[in-house]
Each structure stands twice: as C-alpha cells, then as structure tokens.
LUMMITI-255472 format. One record per atom (N, C-alpha, C): residue number from 0; residue in three letters; x, y, z. Coordinates in steps of 0.05 Angstrom, whole numbers, padded with zeros to 5 digits. Example, Ala and Ser with C-alpha at 12.3 -4.5 7.8 and 13.67 -1.06 7.14 Angstrom:
0:Ala:00264:-00114:00156 .
0:Ala:00246:-00090:00156 .
0:Ala:00264:-00066:00156 .
1:Ser:00257:-00045:00142 .
1:Ser:00273:-00021:00143 .
1:Ser:00258:00001:00157 .
// end
This chain:
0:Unk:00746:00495:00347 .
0:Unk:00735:00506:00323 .
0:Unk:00706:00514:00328 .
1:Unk:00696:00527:00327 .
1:Unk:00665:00550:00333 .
1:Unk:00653:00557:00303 .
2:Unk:00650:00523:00294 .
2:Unk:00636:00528:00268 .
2:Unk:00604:00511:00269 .
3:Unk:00589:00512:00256 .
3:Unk:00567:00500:00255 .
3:Unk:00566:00472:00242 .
4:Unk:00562:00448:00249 .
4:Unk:00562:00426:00241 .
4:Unk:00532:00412:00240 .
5:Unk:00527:00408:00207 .
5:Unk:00507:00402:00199 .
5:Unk:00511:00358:00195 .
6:Unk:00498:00355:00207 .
6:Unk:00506:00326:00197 .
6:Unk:00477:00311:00186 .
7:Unk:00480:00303:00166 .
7:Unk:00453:00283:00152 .
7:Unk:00448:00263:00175 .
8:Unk:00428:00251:00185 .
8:Unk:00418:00238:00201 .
8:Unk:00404:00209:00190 .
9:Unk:00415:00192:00178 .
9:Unk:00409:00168:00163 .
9:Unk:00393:00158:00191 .
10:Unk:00361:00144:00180 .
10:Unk:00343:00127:00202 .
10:Unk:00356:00103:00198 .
11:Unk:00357:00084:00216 .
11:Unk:00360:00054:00217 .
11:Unk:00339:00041:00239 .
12:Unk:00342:00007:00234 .
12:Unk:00321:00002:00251 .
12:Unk:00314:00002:00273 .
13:Unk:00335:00006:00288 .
13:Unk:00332:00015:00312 .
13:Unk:00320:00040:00319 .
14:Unk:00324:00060:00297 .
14:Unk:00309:00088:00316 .
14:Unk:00283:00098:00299 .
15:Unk:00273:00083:00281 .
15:Unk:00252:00074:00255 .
15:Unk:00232:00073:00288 .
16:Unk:00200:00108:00286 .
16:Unk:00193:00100:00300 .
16:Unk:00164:00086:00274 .
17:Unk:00149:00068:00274 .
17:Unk:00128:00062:00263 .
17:Unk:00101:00060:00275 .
18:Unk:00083:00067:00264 .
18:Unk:00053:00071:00273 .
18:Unk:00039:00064:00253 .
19:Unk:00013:00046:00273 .
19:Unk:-00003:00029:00261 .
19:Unk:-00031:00064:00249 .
20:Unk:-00030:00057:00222 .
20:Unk:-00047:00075:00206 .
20:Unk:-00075:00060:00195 .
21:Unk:-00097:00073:00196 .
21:Unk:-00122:00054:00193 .
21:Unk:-00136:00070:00170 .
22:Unk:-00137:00066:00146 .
22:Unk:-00151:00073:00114 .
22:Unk:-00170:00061:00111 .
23:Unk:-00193:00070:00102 .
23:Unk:-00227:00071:00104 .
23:Unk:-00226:00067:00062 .
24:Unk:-00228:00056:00050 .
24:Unk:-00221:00054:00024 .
24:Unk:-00248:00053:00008 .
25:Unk:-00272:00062:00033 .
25:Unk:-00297:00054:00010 .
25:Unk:-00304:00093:-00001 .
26:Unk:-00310:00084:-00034 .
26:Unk:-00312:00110:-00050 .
26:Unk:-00287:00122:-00056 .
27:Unk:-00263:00110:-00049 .
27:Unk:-00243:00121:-00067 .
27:Unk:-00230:00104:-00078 .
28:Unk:-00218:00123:-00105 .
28:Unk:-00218:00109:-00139 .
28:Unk:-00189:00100:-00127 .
29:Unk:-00184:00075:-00133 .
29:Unk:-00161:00062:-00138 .
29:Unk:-00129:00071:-00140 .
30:Unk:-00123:00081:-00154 .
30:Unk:-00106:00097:-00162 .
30:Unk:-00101:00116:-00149 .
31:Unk:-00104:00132:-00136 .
31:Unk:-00109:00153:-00120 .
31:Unk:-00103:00139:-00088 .
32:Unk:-00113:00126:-00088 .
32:Unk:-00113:00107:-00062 .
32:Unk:-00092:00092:-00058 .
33:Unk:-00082:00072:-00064 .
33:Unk:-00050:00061:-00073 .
33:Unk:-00033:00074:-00071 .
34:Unk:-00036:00097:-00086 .
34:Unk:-00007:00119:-00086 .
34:Unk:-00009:00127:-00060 .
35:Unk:-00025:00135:-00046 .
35:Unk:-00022:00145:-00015 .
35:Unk:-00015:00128:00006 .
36:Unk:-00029:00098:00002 .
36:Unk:-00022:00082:00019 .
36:Unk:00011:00070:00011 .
37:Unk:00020:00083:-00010 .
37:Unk:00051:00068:-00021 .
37:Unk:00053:00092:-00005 .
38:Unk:00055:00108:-00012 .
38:Unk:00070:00142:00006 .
38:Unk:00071:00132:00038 .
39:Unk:00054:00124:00038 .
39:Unk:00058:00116:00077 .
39:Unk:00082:00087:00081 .
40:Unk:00070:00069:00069 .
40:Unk:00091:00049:00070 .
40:Unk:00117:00054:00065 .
41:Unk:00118:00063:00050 .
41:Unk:00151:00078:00052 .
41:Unk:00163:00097:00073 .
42:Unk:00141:00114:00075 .
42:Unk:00154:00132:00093 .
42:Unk:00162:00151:00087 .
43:Unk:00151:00160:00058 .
43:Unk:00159:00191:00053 .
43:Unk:00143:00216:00060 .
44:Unk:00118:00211:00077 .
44:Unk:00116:00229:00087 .
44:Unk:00127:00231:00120 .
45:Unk:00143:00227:00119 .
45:Unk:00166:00231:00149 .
45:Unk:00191:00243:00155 .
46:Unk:00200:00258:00165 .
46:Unk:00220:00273:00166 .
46:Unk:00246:00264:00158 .
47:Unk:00246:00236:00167 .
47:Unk:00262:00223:00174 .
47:Unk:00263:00198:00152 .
48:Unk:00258:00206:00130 .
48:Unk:00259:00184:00113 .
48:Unk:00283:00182:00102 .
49:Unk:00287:00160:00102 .
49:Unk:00313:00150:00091 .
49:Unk:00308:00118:00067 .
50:Unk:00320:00133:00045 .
50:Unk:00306:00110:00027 .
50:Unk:00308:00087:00023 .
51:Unk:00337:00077:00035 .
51:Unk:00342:00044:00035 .
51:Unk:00335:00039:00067 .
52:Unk:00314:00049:00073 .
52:Unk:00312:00029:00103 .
52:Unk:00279:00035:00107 .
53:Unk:00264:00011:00114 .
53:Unk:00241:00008:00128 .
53:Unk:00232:00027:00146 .
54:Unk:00220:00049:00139 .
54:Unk:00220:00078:00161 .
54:Unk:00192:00088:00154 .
55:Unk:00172:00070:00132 .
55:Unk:00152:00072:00135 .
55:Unk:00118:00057:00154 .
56:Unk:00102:00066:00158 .
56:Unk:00078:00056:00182 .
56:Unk:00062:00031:00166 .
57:Unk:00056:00017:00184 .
57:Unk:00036:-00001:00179 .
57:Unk:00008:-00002:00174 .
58:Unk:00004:-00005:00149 .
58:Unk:-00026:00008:00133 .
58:Unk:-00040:-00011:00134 .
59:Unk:-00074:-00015:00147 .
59:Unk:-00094:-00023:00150 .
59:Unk:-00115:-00012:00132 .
60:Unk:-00115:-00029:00110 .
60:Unk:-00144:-00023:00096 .
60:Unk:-00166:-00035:00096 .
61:Unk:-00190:-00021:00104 .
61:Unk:-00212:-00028:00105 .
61:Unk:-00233:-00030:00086 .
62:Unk:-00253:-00037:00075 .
62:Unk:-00273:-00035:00055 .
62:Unk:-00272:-00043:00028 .
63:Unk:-00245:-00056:00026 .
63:Unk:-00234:-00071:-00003 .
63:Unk:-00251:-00062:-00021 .
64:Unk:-00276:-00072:-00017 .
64:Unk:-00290:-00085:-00037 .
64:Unk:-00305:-00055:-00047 .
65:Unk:-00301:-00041:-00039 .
65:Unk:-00320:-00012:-00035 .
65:Unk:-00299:00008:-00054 .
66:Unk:-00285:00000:-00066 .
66:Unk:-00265:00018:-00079 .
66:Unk:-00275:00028:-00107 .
67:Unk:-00269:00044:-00120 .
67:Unk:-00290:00061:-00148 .
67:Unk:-00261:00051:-00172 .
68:Unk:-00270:00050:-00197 .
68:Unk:-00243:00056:-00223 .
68:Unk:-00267:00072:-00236 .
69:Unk:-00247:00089:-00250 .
69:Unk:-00266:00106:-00267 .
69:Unk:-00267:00095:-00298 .
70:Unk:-00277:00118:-00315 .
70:Unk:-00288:00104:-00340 .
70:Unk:-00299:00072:-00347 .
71:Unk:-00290:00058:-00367 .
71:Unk:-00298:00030:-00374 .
71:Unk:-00272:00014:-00359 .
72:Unk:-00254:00017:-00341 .
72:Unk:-00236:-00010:-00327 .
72:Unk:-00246:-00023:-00318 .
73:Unk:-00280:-00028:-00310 .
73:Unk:-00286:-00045:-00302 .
73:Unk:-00286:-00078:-00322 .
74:Unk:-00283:-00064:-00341 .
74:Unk:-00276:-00088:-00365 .
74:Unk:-00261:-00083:-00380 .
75:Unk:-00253:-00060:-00373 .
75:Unk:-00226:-00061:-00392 .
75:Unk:-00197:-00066:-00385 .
76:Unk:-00193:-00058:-00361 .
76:Unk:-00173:-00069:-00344 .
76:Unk:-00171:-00094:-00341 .
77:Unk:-00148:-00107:-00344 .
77:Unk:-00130:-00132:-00342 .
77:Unk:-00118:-00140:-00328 .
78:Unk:-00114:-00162:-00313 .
78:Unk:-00100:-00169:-00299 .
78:Unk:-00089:-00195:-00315 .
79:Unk:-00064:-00202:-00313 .
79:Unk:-00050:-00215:-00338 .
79:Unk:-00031:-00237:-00320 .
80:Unk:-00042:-00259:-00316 .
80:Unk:-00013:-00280:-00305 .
80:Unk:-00015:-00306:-00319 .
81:Unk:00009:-00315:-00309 .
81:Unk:00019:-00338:-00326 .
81:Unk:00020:-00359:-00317 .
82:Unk:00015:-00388:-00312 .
82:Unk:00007:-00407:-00298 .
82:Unk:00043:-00416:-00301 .
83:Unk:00060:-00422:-00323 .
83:Unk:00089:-00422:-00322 .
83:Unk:00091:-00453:-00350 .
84:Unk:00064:-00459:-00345 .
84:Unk:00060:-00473:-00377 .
84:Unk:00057:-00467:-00406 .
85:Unk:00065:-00478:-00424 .
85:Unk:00067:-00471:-00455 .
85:Unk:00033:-00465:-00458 .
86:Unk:00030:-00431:-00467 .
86:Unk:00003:-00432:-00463 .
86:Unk:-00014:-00422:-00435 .
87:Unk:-00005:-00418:-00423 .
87:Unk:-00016:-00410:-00390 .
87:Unk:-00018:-00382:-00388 .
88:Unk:-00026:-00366:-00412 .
88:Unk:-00030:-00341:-00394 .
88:Unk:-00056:-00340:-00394 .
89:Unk:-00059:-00330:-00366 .
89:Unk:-00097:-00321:-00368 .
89:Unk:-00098:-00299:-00346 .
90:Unk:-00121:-00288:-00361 .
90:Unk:-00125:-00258:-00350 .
90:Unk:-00161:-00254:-00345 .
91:Unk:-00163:-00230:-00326 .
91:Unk:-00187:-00227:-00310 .
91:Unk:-00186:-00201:-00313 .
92:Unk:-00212:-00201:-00317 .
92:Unk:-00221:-00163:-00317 .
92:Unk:-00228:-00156:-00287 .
93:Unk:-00223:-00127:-00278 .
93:Unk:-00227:-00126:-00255 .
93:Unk:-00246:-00129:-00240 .
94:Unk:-00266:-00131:-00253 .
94:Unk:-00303:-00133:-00240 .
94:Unk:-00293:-00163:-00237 .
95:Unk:-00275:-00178:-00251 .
95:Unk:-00288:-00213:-00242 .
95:Unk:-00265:-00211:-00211 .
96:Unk:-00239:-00199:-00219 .
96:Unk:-00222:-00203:-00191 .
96:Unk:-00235:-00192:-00167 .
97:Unk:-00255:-00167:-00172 .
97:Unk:-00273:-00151:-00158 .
97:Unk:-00292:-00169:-00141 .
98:Unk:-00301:-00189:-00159 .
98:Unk:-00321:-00204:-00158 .
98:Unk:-00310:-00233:-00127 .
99:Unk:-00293:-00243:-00142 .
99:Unk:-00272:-00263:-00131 .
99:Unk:-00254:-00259:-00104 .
100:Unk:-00237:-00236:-00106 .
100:Unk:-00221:-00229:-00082 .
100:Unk:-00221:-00208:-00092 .
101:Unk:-00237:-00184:-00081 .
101:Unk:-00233:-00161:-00083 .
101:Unk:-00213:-00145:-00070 .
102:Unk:-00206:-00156:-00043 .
102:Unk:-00168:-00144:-00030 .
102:Unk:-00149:-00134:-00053 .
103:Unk:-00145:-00164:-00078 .
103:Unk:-00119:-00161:-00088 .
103:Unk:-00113:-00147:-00108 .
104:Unk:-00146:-00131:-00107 .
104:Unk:-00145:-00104:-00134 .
104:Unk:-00126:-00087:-00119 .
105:Unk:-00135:-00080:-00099 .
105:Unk:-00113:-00061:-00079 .
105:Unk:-00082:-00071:-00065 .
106:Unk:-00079:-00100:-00058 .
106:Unk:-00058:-00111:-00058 .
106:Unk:-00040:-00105:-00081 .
107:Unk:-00052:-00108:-00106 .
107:Unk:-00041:-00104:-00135 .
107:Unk:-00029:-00077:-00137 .
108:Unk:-00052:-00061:-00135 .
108:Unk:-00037:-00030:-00148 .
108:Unk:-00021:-00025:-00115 .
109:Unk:-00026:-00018:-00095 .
109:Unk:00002:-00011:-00090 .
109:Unk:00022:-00034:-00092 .
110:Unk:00027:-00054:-00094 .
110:Unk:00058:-00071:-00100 .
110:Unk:00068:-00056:-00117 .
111:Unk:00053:-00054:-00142 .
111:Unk:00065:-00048:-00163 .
111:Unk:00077:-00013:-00156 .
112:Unk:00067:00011:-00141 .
112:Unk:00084:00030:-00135 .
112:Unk:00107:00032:-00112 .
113:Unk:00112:00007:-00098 .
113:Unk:00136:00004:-00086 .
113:Unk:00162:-00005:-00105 .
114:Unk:00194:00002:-00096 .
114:Unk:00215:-00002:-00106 .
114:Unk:00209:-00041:-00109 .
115:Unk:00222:-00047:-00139 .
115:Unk:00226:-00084:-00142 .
115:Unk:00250:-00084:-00131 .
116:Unk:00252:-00088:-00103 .
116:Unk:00270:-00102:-00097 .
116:Unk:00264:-00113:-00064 .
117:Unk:00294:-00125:-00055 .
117:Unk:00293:-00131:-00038 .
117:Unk:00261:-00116:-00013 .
118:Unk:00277:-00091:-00014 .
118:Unk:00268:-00073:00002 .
118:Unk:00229:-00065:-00002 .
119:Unk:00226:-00073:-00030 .
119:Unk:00202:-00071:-00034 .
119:Unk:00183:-00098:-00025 .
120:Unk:00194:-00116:-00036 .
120:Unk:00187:-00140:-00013 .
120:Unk:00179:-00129:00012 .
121:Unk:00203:-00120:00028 .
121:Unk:00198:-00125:00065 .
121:Unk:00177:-00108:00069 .
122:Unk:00180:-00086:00042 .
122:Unk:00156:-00063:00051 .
122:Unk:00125:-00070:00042 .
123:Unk:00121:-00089:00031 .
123:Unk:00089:-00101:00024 .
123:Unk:00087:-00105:00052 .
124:Unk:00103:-00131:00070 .
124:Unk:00093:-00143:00085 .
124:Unk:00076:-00118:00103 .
125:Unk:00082:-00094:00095 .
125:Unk:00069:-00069:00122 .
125:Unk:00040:-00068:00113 .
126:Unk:00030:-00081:00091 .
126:Unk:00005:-00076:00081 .
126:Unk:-00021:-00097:00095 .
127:Unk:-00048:-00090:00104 .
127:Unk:-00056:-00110:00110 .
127:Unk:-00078:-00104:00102 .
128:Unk:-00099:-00110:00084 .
128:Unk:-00128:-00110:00074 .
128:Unk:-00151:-00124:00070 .
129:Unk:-00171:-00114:00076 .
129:Unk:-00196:-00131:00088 .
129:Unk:-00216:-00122:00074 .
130:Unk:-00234:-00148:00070 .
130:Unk:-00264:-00140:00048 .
130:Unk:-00273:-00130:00085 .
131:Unk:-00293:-00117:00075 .
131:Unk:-00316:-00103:00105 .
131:Unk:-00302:-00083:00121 .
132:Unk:-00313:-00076:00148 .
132:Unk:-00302:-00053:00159 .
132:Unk:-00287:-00072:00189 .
133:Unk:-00284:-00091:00191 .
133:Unk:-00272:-00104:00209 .
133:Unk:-00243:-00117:00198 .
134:Unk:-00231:-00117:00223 .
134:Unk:-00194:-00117:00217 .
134:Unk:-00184:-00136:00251 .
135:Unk:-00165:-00155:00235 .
135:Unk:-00152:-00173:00258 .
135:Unk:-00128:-00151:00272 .
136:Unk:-00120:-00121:00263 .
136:Unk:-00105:-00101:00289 .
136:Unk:-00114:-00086:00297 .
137:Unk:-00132:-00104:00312 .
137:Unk:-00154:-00080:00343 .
137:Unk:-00129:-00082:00359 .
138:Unk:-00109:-00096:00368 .
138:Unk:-00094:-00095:00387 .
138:Unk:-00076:-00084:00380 .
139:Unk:-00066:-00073:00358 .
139:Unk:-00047:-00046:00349 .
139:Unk:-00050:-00025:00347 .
140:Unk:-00085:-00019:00351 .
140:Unk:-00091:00006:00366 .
140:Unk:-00091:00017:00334 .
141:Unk:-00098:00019:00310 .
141:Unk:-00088:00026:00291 .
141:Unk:-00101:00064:00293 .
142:Unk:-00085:00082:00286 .
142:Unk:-00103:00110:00281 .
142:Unk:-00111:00119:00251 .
143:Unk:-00141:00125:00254 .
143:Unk:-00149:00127:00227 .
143:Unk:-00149:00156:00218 .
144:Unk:-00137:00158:00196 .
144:Unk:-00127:00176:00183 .
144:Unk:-00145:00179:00152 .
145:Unk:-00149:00205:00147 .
145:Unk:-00165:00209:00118 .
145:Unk:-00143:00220:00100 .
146:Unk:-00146:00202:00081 .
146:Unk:-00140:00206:00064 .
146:Unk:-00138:00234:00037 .
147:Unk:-00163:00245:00047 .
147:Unk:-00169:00267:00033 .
147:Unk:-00139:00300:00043 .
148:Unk:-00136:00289:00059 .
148:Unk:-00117:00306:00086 .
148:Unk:-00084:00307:00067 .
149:Unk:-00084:00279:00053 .
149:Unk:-00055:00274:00048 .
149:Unk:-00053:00281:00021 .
// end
C-alpha cells in the first residue's frame, strides 16, 4: 500500500528529553512569572508535549525575594490556611509571607497553575527556588533563559 502514514507520537519517560532552565525573577510581577515558569514545567512549550506525562524542564528560580505585585496586594492579598483545629484559620498578607519566606509567594502561584493531581504533584517537584542570586544546581549546568523571550 503507497499511502502516507501519519502516526501521533505520544512522549514517555524514556524518550522525555529534560533541561535544567535558570529564571532571574528579580522585577518581574508575579503573575506573569508563574504562568511561564508553569508553561515550562509542563512542557508546553515543546514539540513533543504530551499531557499526561512529565515532558516538562527543570526550573531554577533565582531572586525570590525581588519579585513586584501590582496595585495594593501588598496588603491586600491573602494567603488563607487552616491549622485543621475548630477555629484555625489564619491568614498573611503578602508583604508579611514576603517578609518571612519570600520563595513560597512563588512556590504558591505556580502550584496553584499546575493540573491537581497526581501528575501535578510530580510536576512541582521540577520547581526549585531561592531568596538571592545563588542556587545548589551549579552541577546541572542550568541555561538561563529570559523570560521576556517567552
């Protein structure tokens, strides 16, 4: 038969190639920032993305603490958890989480734009973020990439 055969090419983990990516996070607004570093962790900017499988790169953020929100979120924004006692919810504006662990403002917003599930789990673990411009994957060689590009 001398027909053309198109076949969909599903990634798995074996042929999943991944690269260590290195994000510079000081002066850009939050939001904006998350959504790109979720776009990488996933893997949709790759040819080869395939949605139920781990086919996105390993994201290195640098400068935590150097990140912008616009308007009044510096007190108006919430962060809302629950200790699991009658009475246990307590919440932090982002200048105090800013103040305290500034990482998990950025840990925060992208979790929250990955899939809740299994798969969104395995795909946090690709995330790794640091107050300052120093990072524990010098030995992954990470390549730094601007953001402004994507």
């Amino acid at each position: 038969m001398d027909t053309l055969s198109y076949k969909t090419i599903s990634a798995n983990k074996e042929t999943v190639n991944k690269e260590w990516l290195l994000v510079d996070a000081e002066g850009e607004t939050l939001g904006r920032l998350a959504s790109k570093v979720a776009k990488l962790i996933r893997g949709k900017h790759k040819v080869n993305f395939t949605p139920h499988v781990d086919c996105g790169d390993n994201v290195v953020v640098i400068n935590a603490e150097k990140i912008t929100l616009s308007g009044n979120k510096w007190e108006g924004k919430q962060y809302i958890r629950h200790t699991g006692y009658p009475g246990g919810q307590r919440s932090l504006t982002a200048a105090e989480v800013l103040a305290k662990h500034p990482e998990r403002l950025v840990e925060k917003a992208v979790k929250g734009m990955l899939p809740k599930n299994k798969l969104g789990n395995q795909l946090y673990t690709n995330l790794y973020v640091y107050v300052g411009g120093e990072h524990n994957q010098e030995a992954q060689k990470p390549k730094k990439i601007n953001l402004k590009e994507i």
